[in-house]
N, C-alpha and C positions, 0 to 999 in steps of 0.2 A: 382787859386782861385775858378774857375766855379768848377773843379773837385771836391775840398773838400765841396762846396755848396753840389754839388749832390749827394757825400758820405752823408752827412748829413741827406740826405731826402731819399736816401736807406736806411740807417739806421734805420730812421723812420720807413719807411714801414716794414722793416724787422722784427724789433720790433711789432707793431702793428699785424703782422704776427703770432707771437709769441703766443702773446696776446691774438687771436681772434680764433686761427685754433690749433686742439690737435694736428696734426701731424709734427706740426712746434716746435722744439725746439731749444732754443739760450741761452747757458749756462754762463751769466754774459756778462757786459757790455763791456767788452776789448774783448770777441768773436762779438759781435753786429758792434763794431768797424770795428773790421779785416772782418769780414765777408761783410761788408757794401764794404771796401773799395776792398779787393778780389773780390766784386762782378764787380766792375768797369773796373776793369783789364778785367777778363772773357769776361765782354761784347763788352769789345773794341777789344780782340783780337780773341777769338775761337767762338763769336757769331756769328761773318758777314762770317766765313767759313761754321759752322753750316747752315746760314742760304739759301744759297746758294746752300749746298746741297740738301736740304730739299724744293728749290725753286718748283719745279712741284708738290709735294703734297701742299702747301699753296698754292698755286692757285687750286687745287680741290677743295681745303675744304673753300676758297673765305676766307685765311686769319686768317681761326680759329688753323691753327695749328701753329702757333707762339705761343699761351698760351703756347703750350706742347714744345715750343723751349724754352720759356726763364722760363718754372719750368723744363728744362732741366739745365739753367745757373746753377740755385740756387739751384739744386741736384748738381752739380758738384761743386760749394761752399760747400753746406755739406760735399760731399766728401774731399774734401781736406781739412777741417778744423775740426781740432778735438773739441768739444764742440757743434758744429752745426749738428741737424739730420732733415730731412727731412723724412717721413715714407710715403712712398708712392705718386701715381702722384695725385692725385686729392688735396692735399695737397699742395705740388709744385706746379700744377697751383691755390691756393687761392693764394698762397704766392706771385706769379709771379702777379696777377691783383694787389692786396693789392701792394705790392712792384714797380708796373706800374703805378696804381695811384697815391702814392707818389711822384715819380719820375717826372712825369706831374706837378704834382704841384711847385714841385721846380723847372721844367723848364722853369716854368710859371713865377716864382717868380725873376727868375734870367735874364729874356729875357733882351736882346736889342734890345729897339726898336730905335737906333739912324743906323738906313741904307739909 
């Protein structure tokens, strides 16, 4: 159930992505879907390798190079999904914050606080 919560508010932001940024395009709502929920998959499984690799430049740059990892996710969402384009990185990182803020807030939304 959390999953499809956070699909939901990817979604969102992916959307709002759309919305806000030219170089973000999401061609109807069943791409926005799939794309939301591809993006979940992505993150759980080829992010935390990603990110790993990529661990001694993020501590140079004290953290700012995760923007450029996860508008790497949601390039590689576009890429595998036909309907969705991303045009370039500074695009992919608005998407990636827009789409991280979303994402915050639905996990804010969803928390438990029974520990």
């Amino acid at each position: 159930m959390k999953f499809l919560v956070r699909a939901v508010f990817a979604a969102l932001g992916l959307w709002i992505a759309d919305w806000l940024l030219r170089g973000v395009v999401i061609n109807g709502a069943l791409t926005l879907v799939i794309a939301a929920l591809l993006l979940g998959v992505v993150n759980a499984i080829v992010r935390p390798v990603v990110f790993i690799l990529t661990l001694p430049i993020t501590f140079v740059t004290l953290g700012l190079f995760l923007l450029v990892v996860n508008a790497m996710m949601i390039g590689l969402v576009a890429l595998l999904l036909p309907g969705m384009h991303v045009y370039g990185l500074f695009p992919g990182i608005g998407a990636a914050i827009i789409t991280g803020v979303a994402s915050w807030i639905g996990a804010m939304a969803i928390r438990d606080d029974r520990t």
